[in-house]
Structure formats: C-alpha cells, structure tokens
BAROLO-227635 format. One record per residue: residue in one letter; x, y, z of N, C-alpha, C, O in turn. Coordinates in pm, whole numbers, plus 50000, padded with zeros to 5 digits. Example, Ala and Ser with C-alpha at 12.3 -4.5 7.8 and 13.67 -1.06 7.14 Angstrom:
! BAROLO-227635
A513194943150780512304955050780513204967050780514244966850846S512854977550708513674989450714512905000350787513415011450804
END
This chain:
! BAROLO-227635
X161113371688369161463385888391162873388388341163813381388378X162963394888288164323405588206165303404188283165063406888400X166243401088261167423409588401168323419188345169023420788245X167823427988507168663439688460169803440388467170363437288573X170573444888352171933447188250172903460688342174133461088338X172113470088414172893475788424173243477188613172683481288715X174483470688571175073466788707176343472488760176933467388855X176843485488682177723492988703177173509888771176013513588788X178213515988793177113528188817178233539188747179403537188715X177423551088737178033562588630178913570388659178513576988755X180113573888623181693577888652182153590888513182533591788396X181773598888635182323615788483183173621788556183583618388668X183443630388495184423643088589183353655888565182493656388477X183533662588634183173678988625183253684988553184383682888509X182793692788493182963703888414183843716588467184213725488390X184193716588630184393723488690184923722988814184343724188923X186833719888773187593710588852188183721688979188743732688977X187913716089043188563720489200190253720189208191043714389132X190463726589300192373723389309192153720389479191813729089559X192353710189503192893703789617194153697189634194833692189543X194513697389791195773687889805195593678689931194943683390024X195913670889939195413659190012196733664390107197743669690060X196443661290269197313662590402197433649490475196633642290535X198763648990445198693631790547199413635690692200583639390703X198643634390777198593640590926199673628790984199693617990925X200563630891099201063623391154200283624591296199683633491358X200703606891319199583606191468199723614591550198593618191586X200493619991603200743633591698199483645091690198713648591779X199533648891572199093661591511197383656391532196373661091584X197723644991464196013640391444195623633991565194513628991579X196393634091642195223632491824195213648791858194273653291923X195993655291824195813665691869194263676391821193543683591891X194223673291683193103678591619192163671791629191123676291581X192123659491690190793653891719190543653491901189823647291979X191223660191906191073665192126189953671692114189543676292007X189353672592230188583681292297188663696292249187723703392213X190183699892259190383717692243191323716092160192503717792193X190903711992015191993714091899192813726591865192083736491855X194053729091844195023740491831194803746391712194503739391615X194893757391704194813761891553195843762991438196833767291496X196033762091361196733759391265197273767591182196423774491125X198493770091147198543781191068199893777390965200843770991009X199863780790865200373779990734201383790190725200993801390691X202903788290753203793798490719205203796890622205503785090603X205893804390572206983802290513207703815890512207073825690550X208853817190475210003830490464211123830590364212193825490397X211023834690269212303837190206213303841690290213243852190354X214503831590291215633836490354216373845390263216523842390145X216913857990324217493872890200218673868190282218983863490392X219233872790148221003869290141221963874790233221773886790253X222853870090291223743869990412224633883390338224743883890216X225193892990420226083905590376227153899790310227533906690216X227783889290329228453884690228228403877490119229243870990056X227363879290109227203866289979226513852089975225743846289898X227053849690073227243834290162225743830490108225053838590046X225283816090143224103805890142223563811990247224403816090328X222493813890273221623815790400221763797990485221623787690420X221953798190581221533786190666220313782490665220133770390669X218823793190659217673789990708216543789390615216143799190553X215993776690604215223766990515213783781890449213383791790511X213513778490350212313784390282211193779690245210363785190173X211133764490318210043760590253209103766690373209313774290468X207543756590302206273763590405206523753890542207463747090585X205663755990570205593746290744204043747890804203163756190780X204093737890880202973737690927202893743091109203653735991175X202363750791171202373755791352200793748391351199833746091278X201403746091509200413745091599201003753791711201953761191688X200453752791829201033768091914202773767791952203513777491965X203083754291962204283755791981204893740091935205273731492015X204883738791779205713727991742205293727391571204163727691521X206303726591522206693730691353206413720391290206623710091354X205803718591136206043708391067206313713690929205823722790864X207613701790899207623705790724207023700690660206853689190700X206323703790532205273704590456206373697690313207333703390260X205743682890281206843680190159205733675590061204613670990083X206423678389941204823674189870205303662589778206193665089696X204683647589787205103638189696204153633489634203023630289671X204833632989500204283625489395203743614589392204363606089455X202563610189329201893591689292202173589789161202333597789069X202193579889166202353575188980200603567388979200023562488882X200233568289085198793564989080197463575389081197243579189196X196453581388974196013593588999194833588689159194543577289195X194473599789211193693602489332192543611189286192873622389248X191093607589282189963614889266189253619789370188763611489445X189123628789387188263638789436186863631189390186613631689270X185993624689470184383623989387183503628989501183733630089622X182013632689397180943633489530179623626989447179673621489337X179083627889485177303620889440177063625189350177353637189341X176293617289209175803627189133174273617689029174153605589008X173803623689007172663619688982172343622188814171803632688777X172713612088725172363617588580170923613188490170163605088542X170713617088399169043614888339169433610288208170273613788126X168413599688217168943591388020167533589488031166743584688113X167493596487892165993594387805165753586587690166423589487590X164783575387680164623564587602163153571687509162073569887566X163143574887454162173576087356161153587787436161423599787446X159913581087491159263589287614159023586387759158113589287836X160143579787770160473571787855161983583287955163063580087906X162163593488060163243598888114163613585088276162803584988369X164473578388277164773578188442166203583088515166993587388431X166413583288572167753588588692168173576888742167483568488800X169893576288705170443567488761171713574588886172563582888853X171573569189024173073575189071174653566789026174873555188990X175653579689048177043577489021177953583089097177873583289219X179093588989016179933598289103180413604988983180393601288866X180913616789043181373625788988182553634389002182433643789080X183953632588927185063641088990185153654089001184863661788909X185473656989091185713674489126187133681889113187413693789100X188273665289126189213671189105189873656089094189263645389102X191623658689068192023650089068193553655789151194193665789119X193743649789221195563651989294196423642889242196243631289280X197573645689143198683636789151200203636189271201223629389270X199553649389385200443646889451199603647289604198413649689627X200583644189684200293646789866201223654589941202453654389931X200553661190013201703666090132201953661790238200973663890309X203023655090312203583647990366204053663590492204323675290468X203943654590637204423663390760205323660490817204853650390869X206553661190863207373654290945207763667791022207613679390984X208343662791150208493672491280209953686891235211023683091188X209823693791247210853701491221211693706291339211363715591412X212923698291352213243699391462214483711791440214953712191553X215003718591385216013730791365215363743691444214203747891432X216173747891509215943760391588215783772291489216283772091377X214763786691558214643796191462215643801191507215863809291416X216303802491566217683813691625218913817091530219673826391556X219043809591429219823814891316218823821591207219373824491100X217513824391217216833829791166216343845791207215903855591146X216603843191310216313859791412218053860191407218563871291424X218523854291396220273857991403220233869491228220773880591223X219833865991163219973867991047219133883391012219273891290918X218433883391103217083892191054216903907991126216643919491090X217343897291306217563914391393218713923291361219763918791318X218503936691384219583945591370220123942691504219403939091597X221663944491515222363943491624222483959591669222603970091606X222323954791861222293967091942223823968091982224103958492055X224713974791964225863970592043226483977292194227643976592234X225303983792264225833989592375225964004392401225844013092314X226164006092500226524023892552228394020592585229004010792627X228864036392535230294040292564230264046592698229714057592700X230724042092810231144045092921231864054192952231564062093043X233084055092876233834061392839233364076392796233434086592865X232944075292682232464085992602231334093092665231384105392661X230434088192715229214091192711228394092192631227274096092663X228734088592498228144088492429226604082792341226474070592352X225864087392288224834077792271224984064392225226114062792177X224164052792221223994040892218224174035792089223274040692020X224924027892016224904024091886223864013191869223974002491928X222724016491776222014004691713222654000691566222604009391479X223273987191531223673985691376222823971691358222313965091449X222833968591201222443965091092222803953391075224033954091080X222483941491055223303933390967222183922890922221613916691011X221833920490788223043931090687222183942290684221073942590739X222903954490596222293970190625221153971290553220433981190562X220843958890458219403963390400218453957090429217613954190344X218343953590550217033943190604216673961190660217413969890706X214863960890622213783968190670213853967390843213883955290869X213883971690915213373969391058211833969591107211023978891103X211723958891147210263956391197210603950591319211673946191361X208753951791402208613949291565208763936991550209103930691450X208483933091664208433918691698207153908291645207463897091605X206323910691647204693908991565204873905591435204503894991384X205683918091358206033918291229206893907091169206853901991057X207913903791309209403897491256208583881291296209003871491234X207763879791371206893865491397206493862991272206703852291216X205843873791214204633864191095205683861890950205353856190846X206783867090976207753859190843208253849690913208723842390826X208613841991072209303834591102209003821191106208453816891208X209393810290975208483800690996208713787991076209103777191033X208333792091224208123788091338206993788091441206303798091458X206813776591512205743778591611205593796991674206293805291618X204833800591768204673807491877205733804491969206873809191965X205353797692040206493788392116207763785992139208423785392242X208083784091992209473782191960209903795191917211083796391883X209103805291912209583817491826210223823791972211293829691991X209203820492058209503828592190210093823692250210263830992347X210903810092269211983808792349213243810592257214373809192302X212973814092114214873819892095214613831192088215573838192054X213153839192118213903856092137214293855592276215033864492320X213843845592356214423850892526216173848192514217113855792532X216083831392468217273830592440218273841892404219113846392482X218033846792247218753854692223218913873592316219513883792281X218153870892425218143883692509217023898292423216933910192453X216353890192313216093903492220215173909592281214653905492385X214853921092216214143930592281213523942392169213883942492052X212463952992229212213961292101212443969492165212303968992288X212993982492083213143996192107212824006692037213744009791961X211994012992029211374026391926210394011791833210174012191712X210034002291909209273996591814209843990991717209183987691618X211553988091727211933981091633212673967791697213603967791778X212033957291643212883945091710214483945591692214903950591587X215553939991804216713939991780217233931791943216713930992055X218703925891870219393918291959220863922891982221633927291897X221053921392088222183925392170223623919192133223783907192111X224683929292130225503921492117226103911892201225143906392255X227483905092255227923900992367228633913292475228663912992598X229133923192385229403935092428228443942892520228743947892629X227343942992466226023949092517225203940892584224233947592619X225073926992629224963920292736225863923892845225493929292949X227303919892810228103921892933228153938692982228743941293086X227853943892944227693960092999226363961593047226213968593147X225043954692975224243955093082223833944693201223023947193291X224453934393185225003928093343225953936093419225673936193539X226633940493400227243949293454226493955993524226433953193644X225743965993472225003974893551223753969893633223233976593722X223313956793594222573951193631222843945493820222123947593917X224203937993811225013935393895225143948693966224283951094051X226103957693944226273967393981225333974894088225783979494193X224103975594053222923986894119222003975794199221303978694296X222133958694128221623949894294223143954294425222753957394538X224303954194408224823951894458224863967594570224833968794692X224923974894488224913991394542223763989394691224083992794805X222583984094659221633983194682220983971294775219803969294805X222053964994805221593952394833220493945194826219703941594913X220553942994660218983936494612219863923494591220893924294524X219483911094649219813900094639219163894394494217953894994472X220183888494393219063881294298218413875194296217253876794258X219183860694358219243848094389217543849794455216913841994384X216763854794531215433859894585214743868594461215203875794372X213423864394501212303872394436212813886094463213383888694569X212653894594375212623908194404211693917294257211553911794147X211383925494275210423940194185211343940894086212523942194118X210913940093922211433946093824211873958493857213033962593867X210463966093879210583979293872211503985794016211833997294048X211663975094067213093982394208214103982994166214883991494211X214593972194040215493968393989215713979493876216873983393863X214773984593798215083992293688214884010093726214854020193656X214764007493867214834021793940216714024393949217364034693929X217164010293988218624016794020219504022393903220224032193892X219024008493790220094008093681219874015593545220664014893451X218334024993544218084034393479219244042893421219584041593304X219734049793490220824058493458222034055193348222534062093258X222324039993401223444035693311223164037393163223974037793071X222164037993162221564041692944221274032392878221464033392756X220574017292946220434008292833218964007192874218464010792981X218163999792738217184007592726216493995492876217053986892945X215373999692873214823989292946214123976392894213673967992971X214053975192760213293961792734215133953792722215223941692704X216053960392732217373949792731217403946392865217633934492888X217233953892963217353950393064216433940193141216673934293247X215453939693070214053931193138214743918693064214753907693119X215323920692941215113905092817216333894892890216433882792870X217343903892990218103898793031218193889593153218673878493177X217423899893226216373891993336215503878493339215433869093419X214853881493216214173870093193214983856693122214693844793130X215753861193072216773847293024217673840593106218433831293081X217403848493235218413840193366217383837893450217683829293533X215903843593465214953841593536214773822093533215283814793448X214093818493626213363803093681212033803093622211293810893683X211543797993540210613799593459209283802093563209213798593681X208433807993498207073806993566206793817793732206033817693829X208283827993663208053835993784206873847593744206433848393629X206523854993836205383866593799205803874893711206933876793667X204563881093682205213891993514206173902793608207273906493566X205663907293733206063917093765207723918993881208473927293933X207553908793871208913901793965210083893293897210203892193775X210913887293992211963879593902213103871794024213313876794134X213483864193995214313853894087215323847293978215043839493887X216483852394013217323844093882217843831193919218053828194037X218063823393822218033806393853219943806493803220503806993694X220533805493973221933804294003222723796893907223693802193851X222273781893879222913777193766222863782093634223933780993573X222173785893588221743792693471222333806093428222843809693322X222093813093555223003825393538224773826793542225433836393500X225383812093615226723816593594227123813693471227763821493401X226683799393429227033793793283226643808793192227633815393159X225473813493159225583825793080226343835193059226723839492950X226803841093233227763850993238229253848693184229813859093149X229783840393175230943828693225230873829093022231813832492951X229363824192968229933825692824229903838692757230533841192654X229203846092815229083862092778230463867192786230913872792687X231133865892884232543875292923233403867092832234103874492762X233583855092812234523845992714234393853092578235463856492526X232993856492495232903862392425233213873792385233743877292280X232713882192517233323895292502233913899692474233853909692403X235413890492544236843892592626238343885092515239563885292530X237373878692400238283874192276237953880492158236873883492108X239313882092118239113889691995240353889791882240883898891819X240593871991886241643867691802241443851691838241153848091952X241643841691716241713827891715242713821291820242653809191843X243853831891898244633826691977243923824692144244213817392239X243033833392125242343827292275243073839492394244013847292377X242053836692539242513845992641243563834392737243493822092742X244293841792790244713832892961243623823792988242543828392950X243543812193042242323805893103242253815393255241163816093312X242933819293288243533824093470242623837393500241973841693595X243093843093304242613857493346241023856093258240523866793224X240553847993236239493843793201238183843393318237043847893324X239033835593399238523828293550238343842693599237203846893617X239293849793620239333863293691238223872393648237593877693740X237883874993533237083880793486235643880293477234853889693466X235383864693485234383859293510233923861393686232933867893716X234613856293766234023859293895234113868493906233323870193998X234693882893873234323895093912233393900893871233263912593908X232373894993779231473898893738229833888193802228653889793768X230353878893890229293874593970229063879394114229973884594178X227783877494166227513880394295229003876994347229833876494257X229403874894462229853867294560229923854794602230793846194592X228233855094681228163839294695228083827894531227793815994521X228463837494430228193826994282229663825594234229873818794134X230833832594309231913834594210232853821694263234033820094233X232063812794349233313797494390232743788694248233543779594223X231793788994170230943781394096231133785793986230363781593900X232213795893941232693799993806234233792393744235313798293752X234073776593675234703766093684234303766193545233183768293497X235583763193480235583757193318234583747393293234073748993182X234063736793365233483720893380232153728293339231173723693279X232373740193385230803747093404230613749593253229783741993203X231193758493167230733763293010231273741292940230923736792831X231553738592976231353721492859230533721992759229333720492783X230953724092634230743723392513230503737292484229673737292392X230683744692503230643758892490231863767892456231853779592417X233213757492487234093766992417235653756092392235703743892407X236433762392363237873750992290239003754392314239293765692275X239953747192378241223758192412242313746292290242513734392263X242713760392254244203764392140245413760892210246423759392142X245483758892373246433756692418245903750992560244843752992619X246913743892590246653740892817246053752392867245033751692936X246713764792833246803779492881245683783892830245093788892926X244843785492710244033793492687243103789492615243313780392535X241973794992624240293794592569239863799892474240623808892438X239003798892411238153801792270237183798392314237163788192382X235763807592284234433803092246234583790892173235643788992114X233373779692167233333768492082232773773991968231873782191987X233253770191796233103774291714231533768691664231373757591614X230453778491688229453775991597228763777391767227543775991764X229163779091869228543773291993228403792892050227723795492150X228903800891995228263814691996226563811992099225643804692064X226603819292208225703815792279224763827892240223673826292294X224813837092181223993849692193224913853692018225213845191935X225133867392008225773873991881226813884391924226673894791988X228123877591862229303889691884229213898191783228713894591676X229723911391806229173922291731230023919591585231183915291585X229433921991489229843922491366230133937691289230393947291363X230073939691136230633948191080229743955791042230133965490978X228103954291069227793962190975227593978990993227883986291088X227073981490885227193999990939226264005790997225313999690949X225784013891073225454022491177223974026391107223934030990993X222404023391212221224030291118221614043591143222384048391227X220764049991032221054063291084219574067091183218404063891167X220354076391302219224084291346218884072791498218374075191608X219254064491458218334054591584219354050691730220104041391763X218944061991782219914065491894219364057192030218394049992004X219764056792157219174053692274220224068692359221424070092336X219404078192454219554088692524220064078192657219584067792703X221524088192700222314083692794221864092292901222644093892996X220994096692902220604110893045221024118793057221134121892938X221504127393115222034138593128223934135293192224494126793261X224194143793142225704142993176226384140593336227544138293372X225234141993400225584146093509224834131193606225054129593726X224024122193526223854113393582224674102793652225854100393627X223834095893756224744092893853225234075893792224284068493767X226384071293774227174060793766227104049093857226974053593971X227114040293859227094031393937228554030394106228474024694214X229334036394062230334043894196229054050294277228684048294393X228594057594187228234068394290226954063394395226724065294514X226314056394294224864047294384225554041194522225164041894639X226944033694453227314030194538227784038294714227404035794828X228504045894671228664053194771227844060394834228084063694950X226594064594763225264068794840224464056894947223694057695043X225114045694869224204030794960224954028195066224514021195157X226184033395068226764030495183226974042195323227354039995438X226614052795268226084066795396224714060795469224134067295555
END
C-alpha cells in the first residue's frame, strides 16, 4: 500500500483581512471578568485643551481602559514576531475526475502589535481642575449677584454627565474628585468652587447650624439645614457638595453627620487658602485665630498646625503658606466673567445670618 505523502495541512490567508488587536489582561482584571457578575467595560480617552497660558497640560491623552471604579492604560507594543489570526478552512483539489477536500487554516488577520494594561494610578482632579468653570462666591458686602468665571474662557460648559464621558477615568474615581473638589451643577452647568466660595459657604453653613442649634457633629435633615442658610445666596448644590465632602461616608441621601476629623483639617486648609495672598505667608497666631473662629466650639481646641501636615510650608517660625502643589480645592484665578450666568441673592431685604440669629434667641 502507497503511503500517504501528504502529511502537512493547508495554510492561506483571506481574501478578506480583519483588523484586530490582541488585549493582554492583567490578573486583576481577568478574575474580575471571569466572576460570577463581570463589570462592564468601557473604552475612554480626552484630549487635554491647552492651559490659558500656554503652559503643557498636566493631564495624559491617551485611551484607558474603566471598569466601575479603577483605570487602565492602554499601551500598544510592538513584535518583531508576526501573530495570525486563523480559523478552519476547508479547500478542494481536483485530479483529473477525481475532486477531494482537505482541512487547514486560514488567516483572517495578522497583528504586529498588542495592547498592554497597567493600573493607572494619577488622580482625575487636575483634570476637572482644568475643565470646570470656577464659581467664586456671593459679595456680602455688595449684595450683589454671584460671580460664575471661566478658566480658561474658552472651554464650552457642560453638566456633569457630559464632563464624565470626556473624563478618562473610572465612575468611581470620577466621583470621588468631584466630592473632593466640592463641585457641583448649577443652571445645568458643571462648576467648582473657589477657596473664597467654600469659606463663605461654610460660613453660612456654620452660621444658620449655630443660629439654630443644629448640632453637626449628629445626624441631622439636609433640608433643615438648607431651610436656614437659603437666604445667604449660594446655590444649593454648593451647599449639599460641601456637606457631603465633610460627611462620614455611607450616611442617608437625605441626611448628613459630619466626620469631626475631617471637617477641621478642611476648614483649617480652606481659611489658610483663603486668608493668603502673597508668597510671604499669614501670622501663624492670626492664622490659628481665624481658623477656630470659624469652627463649632466643641471643634476649635483641635484647630493645631500638626493637624494640616503636609498641607502647607512656613517662610518663617512666624508664618504659613499653603504647601505648594498641595492646593486642597482651587484658589480663584484670573479668568474673565461668563456672561449672563448669574446666581439670585433674594431680595434685598433678606434676612442675614445676625438676624436668624437674633430671632433664635427670642
């Protein structure tokens, strides 16, 4: 008997090449997608637009990879070895009147590169730093309406929804630097507060528990809370975003308990911020002073330098500076004024935080 000769099997390419890219999963990711309740996946990236001055943007452009709350960068490397794409294929060779079918494979494509995942550990918060328009507060003084500004003046304003799906970041991570950063939407346009416009709405915040004797430190009603301090003119999603960034995690949507440590260190860097406005720094004394007068009572023995550590730098024995780059939130900058996008201070005749006061005490 003959032996059969053909002991290889048949190797073509397509007529009709595919574009694929091969994903090399890191073990993390890939127990995760092979769980029970795999996360869904989503494919994002953002051109970072140029800083008002000119400057490099800080924040990366490549794509990334989400799962609900943890980033990966997407790198794509080269083989000097090619990679085939094959699937089954079945070809016909005819001998005279003689047709039979032999199987093979067949390429569909070929990849000379891979994409590679590694964890992306950089915060989006210089990315929403870059992107929100800055709110800078109500004039007390003046009465005047609320300044919303720009920076820089030609970023479009979009909601929060909008400003997510360019941010290429988890869910997750997107939403703990908007709490972080105190942001909030107003007329439907996302935007972040200055340090100016934090410390004025702690202020009033403080102010109308205190009128009122709404203890923080205890559970208490948003909406008891945004009954007093209504009047003062800031909007209410600043006032909730503020709440919630000193809140104890996992309190009810409709309630709030602020977490004591948390809230003095904030206040303590809010007023430092506020309260400088030159490389030479404030008094440390009248620093201290300023700071506990702006806490409860029982919080103002616990307003101690030891407390902001690494958060700010003193120029002298005598005096303090924010830590450079350690900006806990955004001091107000230069840019110019939207037009038209006001926040309504109430009526002229609305009542001030004196006056609550003195009504709480008849």
């Amino acid at each position: 008997m003959a032996a059969d000769d053909n002991s290889g099997i048949s190797f073509s390419f397509s007529d009709f090449q595919q574009s694929f890219r091969l994903l090399e999963l890191p073990p993390p990711l890939l127990e995760l997608l092979s769980s029970d309740n795999p996360p869904t996946l989503s494919l994002k990236s953002a051109i970072s637009p140029p800083t008002s001055t000119g400057a490099s943007s800080p924040v990366s452009s490549n794509a990334v990879l989400c799962t609900g709350n943890q980033t990966f960068r997407l790198r794509q490397v080269h083989s000097s070895n090619s990679i085939f794409l094959v699937h089954p294929s079945v070809s016909q060779s005819v001998d005279g009147d003689h047709s039979s079918a032999s199987s093979g494979l067949s390429v569909t494509a070929t990849c000379k590169a891979t994409l590679e995942l590694s964890p992306a550990n950089s915060s989006p918060i210089p990315y929403l730093k870059q992107q929100l328009p800055l709110y800078d507060g109500a004039d007390d003084e003046l009465e005047a309406s609320t300044s919303i500004r720009s920076s820089p003046a030609n970023l479009d304003r979009v909601n929060k929804l909008d400003l997510f799906s360019n941010v290429p970041c988890s869910g997750g991570e997107f939403e703990r630097a908007w709490t972080d950063l105190c942001a909030f939407e107003f007329n439907n346009v996302a935007m972040r507060p200055t340090a100016r416009a934090l410390a004025g709405a702690w202020k009033a915040i403080l102010s109308g528990a205190t009128s009122q004797a709404l203890r923080l430190s205890s559970e208490f009603q948003l909406e008891d809370l945004w009954t007093i301090v209504e009047d003062d003119g800031y909007p209410r999603g600043l006032i909730e975003a503020v709440i919630q960034r000193l809140s104890f995690e996992g309190v009810m949507k409709d309630s709030a308990c602020l977490d004591q440590t948390k809230s003095v260190r904030w206040v303590g860097t809010i007023v430092l911020e506020s309260e400088v406005h030159s490389n030479a720094g404030v008094p440390v004394k009248q620093f201290l002073k300023e700071w506990q007068d702006k806490l409860p009572e029982e919080w103002q023995e616990y307003a101690t330098v030891d407390v902001l550590e690494g958060s700010f730098s003193q120029p002298t024995a005598t005096t303090i500076l924010p830590a450079e780059g350690e900006s806990s939130l955004a001091v107000a900058g230069h840019a110019p004024p939207i037009p038209n996008a006001t926040v309504s201070k109430g009526s002229a005749g609305g009542r001030r935080w004196h006056d609550k006061f003195k009504a709480a005490r008849r």
